[in-house]
C-alpha positions as CSV (number, residue, x, y, z in Angstrom):
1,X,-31.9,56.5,29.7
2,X,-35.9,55.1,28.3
3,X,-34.9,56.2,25.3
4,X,-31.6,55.0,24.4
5,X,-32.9,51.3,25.3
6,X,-35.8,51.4,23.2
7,X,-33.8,53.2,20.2
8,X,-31.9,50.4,18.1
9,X,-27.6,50.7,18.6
10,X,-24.7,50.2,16.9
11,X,-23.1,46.3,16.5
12,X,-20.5,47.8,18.7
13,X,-22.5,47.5,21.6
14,X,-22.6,42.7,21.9
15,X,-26.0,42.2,22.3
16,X,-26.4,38.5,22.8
17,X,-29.3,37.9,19.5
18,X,-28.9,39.5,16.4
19,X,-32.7,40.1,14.6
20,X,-31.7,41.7,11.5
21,X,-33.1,38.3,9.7
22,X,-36.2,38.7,10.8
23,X,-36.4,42.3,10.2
24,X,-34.7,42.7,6.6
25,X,-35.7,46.2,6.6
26,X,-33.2,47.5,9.3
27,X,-29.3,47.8,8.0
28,X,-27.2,44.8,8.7
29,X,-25.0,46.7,11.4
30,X,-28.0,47.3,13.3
31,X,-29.3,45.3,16.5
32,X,-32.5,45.7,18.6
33,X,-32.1,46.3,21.9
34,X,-32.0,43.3,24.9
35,X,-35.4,42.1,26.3
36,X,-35.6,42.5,30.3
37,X,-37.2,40.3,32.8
38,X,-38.0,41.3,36.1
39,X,-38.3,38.6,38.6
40,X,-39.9,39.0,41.9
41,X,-40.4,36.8,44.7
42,X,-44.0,37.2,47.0
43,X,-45.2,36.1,50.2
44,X,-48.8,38.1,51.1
45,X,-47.4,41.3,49.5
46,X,-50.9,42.5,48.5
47,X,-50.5,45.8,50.0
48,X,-46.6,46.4,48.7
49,X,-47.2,45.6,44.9
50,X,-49.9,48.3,44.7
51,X,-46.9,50.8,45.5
52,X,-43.9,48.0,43.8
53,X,-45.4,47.5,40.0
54,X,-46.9,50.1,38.9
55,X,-43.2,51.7,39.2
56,X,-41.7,49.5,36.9
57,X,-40.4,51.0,33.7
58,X,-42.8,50.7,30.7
59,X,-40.0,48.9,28.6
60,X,-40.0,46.4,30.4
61,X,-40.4,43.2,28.4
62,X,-41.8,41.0,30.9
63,X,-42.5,41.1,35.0
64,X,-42.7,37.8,36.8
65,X,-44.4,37.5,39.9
66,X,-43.3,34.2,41.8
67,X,-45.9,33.7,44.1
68,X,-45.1,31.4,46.9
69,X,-48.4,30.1,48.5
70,X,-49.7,33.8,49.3
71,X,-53.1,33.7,51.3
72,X,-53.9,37.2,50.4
73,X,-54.9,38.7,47.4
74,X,-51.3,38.7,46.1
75,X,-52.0,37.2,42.9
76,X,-55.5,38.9,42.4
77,X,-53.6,42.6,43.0
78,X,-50.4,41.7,40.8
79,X,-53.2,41.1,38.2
80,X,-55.1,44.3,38.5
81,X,-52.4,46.2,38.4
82,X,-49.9,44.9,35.4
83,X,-52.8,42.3,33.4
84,X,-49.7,41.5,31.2
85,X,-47.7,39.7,34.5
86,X,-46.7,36.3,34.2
87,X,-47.4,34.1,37.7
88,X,-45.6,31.3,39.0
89,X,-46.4,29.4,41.8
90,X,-43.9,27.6,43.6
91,X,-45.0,25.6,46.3
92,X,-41.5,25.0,47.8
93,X,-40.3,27.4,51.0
94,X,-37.6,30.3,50.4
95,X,-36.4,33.1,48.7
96,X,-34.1,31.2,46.9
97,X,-36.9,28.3,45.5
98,X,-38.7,31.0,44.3
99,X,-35.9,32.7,42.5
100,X,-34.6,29.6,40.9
101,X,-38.6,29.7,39.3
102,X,-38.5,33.1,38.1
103,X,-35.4,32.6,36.6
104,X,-36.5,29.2,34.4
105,X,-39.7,30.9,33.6
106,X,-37.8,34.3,32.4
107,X,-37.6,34.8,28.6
108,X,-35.6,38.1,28.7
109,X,-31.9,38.3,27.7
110,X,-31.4,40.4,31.3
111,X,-33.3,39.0,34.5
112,X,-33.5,41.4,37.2
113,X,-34.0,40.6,41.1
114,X,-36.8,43.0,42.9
115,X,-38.3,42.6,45.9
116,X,-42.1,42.8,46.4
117,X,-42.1,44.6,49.2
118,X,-40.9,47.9,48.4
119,X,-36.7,47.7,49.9
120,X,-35.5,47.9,46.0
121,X,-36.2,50.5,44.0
122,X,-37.9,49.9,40.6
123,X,-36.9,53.0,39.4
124,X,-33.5,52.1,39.5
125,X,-34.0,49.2,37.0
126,X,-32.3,51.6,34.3
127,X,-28.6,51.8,35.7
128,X,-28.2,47.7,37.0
129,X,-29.3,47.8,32.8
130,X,-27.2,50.0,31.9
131,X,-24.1,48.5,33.6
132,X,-24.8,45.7,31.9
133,X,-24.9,47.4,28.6
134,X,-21.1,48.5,29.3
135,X,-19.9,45.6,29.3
136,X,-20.5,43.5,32.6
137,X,-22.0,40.0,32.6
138,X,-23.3,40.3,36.4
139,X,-24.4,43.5,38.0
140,X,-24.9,44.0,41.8
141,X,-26.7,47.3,43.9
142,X,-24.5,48.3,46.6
143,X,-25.9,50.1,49.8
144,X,-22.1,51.4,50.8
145,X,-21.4,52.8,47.1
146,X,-21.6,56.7,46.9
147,X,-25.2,57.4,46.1
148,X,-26.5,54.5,47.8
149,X,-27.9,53.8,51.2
150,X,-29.8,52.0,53.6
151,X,-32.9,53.2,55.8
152,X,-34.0,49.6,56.8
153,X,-30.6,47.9,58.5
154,X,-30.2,47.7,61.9
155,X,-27.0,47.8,63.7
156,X,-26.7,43.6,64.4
157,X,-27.8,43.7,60.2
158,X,-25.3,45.7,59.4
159,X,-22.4,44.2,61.7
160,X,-23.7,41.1,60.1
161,X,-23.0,42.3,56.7
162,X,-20.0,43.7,57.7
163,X,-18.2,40.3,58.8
164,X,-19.4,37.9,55.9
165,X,-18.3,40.5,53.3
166,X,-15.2,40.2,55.4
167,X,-15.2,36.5,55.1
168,X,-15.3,36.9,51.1
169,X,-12.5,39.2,50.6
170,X,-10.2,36.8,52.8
171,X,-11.3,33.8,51.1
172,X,-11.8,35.2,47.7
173,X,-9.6,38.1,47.5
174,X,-12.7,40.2,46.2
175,X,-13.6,43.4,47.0
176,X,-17.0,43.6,47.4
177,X,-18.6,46.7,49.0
178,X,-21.8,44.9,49.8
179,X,-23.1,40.9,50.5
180,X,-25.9,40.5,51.5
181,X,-28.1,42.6,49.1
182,X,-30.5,41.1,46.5
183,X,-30.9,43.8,44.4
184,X,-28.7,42.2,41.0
185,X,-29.6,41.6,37.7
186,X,-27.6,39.9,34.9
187,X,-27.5,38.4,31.0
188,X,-30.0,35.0,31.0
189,X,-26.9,33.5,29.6
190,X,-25.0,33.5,32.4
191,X,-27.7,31.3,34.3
192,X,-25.5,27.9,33.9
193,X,-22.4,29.1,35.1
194,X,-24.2,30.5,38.2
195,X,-26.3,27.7,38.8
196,X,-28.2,28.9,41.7
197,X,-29.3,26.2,43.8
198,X,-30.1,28.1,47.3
199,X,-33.8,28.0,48.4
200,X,-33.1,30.5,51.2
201,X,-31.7,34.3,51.2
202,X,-28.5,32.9,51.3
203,X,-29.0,32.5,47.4
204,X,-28.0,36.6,47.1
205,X,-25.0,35.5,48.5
206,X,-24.7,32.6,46.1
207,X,-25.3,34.2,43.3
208,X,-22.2,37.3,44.1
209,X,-19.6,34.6,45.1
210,X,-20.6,32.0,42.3
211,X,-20.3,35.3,39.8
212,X,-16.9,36.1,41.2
213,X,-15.7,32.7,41.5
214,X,-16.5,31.8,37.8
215,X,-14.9,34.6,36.1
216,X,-17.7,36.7,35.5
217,X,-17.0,40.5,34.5
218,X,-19.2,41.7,37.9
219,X,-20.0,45.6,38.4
220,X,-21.3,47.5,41.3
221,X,-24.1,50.1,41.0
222,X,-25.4,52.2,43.9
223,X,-28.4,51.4,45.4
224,X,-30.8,52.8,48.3
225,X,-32.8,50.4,50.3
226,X,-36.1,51.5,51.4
227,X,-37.8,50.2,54.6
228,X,-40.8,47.6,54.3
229,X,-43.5,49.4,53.2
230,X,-46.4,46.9,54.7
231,X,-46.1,43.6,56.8
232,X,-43.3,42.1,58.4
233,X,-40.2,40.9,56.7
234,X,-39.5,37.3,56.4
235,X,-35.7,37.5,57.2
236,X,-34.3,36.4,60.5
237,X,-30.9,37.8,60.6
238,X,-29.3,34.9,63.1
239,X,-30.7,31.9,61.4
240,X,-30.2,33.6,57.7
241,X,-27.0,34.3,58.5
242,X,-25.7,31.2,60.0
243,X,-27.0,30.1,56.4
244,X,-25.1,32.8,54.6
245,X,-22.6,31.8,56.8
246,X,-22.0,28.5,55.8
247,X,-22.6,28.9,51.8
248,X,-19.7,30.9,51.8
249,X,-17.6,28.2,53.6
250,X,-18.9,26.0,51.3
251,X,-18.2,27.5,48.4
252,X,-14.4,28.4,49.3
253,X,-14.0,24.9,48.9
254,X,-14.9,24.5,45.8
255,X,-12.1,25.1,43.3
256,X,-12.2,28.7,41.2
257,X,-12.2,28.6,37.3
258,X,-9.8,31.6,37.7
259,X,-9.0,34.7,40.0
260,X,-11.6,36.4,41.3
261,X,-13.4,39.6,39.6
262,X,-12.7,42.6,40.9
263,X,-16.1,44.6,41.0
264,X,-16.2,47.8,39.6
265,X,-18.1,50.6,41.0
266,X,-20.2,52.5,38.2
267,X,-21.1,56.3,39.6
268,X,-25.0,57.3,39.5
269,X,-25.3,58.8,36.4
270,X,-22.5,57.3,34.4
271,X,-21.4,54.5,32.9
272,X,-17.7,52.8,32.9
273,X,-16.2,49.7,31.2
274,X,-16.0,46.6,33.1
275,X,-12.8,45.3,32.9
């Protein structure tokens, strides 16, 4: 998988920037590979990112760390441990705030979501890529996927989870297997046309129905969520998802650009055309 992103492919693969002009050396049907951002949002995660970074793929073009008014040694840690991290401090509350300043800081053409305090998998970084690769503009983990899983949801969590993914099928006609996770990644291209503009965790929510609702080719990967690994989360699962709740109310009212995309489920280990 390292390998064949860091070896150049075939034009038939549609990389988003060709390069051959600055490299006249390399054969005209010949493309570098995408850049990747990963973007993660921090709150006193000091202990976490000592476990978190130092699993992130060496190919990685660039790791953001959106620090959001840590008073720990957040920053000082994320330093030690990658030099070559980019911070951002956003001063404004949420999951979503601090998102939305990962994402305008990212100079990849894929930005990927992680969470700082060990849930999402860095390791797994290769096959949300990978999907992306195959053809889908917006790439989403799944707990409920064969091959994924979940040792940090409670019951009232996953009932929770259960009934808003409800809610989107009958409002949307999707097909999701999994809302409320915020382990996605996508093309930097696609920002506009998500236009994420949620400064709580209801923005993992956002961004799924917004992909969905736009006509985005969206694909499903498994994923595994780990328990916290240090601290306490930040999530309160009645007053998140009354939030959850209403964005997608809200957004069921806004007209669709066309019918919805039908997710569809990659296996671990392989790859399948979006269609």
């Amino acid at each position: 998988m390292v390998q064949a992103l860091l070896t150049p492919v075939a034009h038939s693969i549609p990389f988003p920037r060709q390069r051959t002009a600055d490299f006249p050396y390399f054969p005209a049907a010949v493309s570098l590979p995408p850049t990747v951002s990963v973007v993660i949002p921090a709150l006193n995660e000091e202990e976490n990112l000592r476990y978190v970074l130092p699993r992130i793929p060496a190919w990685v073009h660039e790791i953001i760390l959106v620090d959001g008014r840590s008073t720990d040694r957040t920053v000082q840690v994320a330093r030690q441990l990658r030099p070559e991290i980019v911070i951002v401090e956003e001063f404004r509350r949420g999951k979503g705030a601090a998102l939305q300043a990962g994402f305008e800081a990212a100079s990849g053409d894929i930005i990927v979501m992680l969470d700082a305090d060990g849930s999402t998998d860095p390791c797994e970084i290769p096959l949300f890529v990978s999907a992306l690769l195959a053809g889908a503009d917006f790439c989403k983990g799944s707990r409920f996927l064969q091959g994924g899983g979940t040792a940090d949801m409670s019951f009232i969590r996953q009932l929770g989870n259960w009934v808003l993914t409800l809610c989107v099928r009958l409002l949307f006609g999707g097909r999701y297997s999994d809302l409320c996770y915020g382990y996605n990644a996508f093309w930097r291209r696609v920002l506009p046309q998500l236009d994420p503009d949620a400064d709580g965790f209801e923005i993992e929510t956002l961004l799924n129905v917004r992909a969905a609702r736009k006509g985005l080719r969206v694909a499903e990967v498994p994923s595994f969520e780990h328990p916290r690994m240090y601290g306490e989360s930040h999530l309160n699962a009645l007053r998140d998802g009354l939030r959850v709740l209403f964005t997608i109310l809200r957004e069921g009212l806004q007209p669709t650009a066309g019918p919805l995309a039908q997710p569809a489920p990659i296996a671990a280990g392989h790859l399948t055309r979006i269609k």
